[in-house]
N, C-alpha and C positions, 0 to 999 in steps of 0.2 A: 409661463415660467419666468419667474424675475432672474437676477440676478446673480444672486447672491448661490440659487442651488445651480447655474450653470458655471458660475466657478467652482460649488464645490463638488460638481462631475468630473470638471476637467481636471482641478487637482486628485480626484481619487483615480482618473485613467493616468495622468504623468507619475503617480505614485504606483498603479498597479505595472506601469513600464517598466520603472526603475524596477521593481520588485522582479518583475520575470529577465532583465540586465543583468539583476545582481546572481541572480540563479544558474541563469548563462555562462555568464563570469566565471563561477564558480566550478561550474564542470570545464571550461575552458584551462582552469587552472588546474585542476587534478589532473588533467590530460596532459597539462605543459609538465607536472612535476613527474608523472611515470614517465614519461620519453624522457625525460633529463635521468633518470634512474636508469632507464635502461640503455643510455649511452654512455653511464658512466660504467654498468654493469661490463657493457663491452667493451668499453676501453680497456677496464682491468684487464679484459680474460685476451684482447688482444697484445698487451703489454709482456702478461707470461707465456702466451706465445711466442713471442718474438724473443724474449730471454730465453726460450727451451733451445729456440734456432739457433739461436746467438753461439750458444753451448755447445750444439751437435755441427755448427760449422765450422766451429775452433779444433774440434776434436780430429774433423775430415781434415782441416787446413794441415795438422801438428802430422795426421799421418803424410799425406800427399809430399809433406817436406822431407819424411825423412826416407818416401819411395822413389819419388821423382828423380833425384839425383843415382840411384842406386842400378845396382845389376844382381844377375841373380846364375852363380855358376850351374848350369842342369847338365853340362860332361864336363871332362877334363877338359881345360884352355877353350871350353867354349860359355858363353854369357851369355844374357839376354838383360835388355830394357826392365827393370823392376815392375815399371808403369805397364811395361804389355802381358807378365805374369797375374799381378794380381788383378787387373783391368782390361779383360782380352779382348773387349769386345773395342771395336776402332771410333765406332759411334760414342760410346761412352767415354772413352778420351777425348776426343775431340769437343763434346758438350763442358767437359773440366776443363778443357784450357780455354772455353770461353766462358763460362761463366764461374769460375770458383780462381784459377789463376794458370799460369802457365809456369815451363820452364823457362830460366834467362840462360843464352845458349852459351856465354862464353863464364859465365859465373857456374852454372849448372846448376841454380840454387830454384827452388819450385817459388815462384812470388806470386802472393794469392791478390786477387781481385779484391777490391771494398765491396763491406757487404751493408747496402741501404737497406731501411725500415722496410722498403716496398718489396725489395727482394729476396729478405726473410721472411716476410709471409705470403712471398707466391708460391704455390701449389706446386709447381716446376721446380723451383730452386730445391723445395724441402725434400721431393721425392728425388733430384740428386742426389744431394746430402744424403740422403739416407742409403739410398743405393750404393754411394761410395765407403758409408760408413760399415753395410751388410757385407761387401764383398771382399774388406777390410779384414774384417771379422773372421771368415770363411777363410782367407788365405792364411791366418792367424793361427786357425783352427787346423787347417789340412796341411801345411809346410809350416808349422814351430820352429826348425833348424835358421830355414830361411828367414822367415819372420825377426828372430831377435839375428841374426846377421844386419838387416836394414834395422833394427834396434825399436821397431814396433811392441816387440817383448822383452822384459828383463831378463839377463842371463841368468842360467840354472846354476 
């Protein structure tokens, strides 16, 4: 073999290289741009997520303000706590005034916790939220009288 055909082997193996590199490359690159799609796919759908939260905790925060402070007459000259009427369960108060907000005891005003990106779309937070927002609902639904008293409902 002279010369001349073992550089032109060696150029057709560094050519057949390149050629299976570029091929490489190429699926490497399709793979890089579907994971980039599909993280932007998620981003999106985790962004309306966190706006749906954002939404149904403002809603629990607006009621909690205006039960918190409240009482609820169930006889003559006797009251009860708003919060333990429409929220009887003690567990379920207690999880509200740690994570959504509490009462201030000499203002008596309900002052809600901040709510972070992470703890809007914890699985925990939302099934508060929502728990407060269903039981909300239900008190709404079974005492009306009482309900627009704490001004949860418009008067008739």
């Amino acid at each position: 073999m002279d010369t001349s055909t073992i550089l032109a082997l060696l150029g057709g193996g560094v050519g057949f290289c390149g050629g299976i590199c570029g091929f490489l490359s190429l699926i490497y690159q399709r793979k890089q741009t579907r994971l980039m799609q599909e993280q932007m796919e998620h981003g999106r759908s985790e962004e309306q997520t966190y706006t749906e939260w954002v939404v149904k905790y403002d809603q629990a925060i607006e009621a909690l303000i205006k039960i918190s402070p409240g009482c609820v007459f169930i006889a003559p000259a006797k009251s009860v706590a708003a919060m333990r009427v429409v929220f009887p369960d003690e567990a379920l108060r207690r999880r509200i005034q740690r994570y959504l907000g509490r009462r201030k005891f000499f203002s008596n005003k309900f002052e809600p916790c901040g709510l972070s990106r992470e703890l809007a779309l914890s699985g925990f937070i939302q099934a508060l939220i929502q728990e407060v927002l269903d039981l909300v609902e239900k008190f709404k639904r079974e005492h009306p009288d009482w309900a627009r008293a704490l001004k949860l409902l418009r008067p008739v």
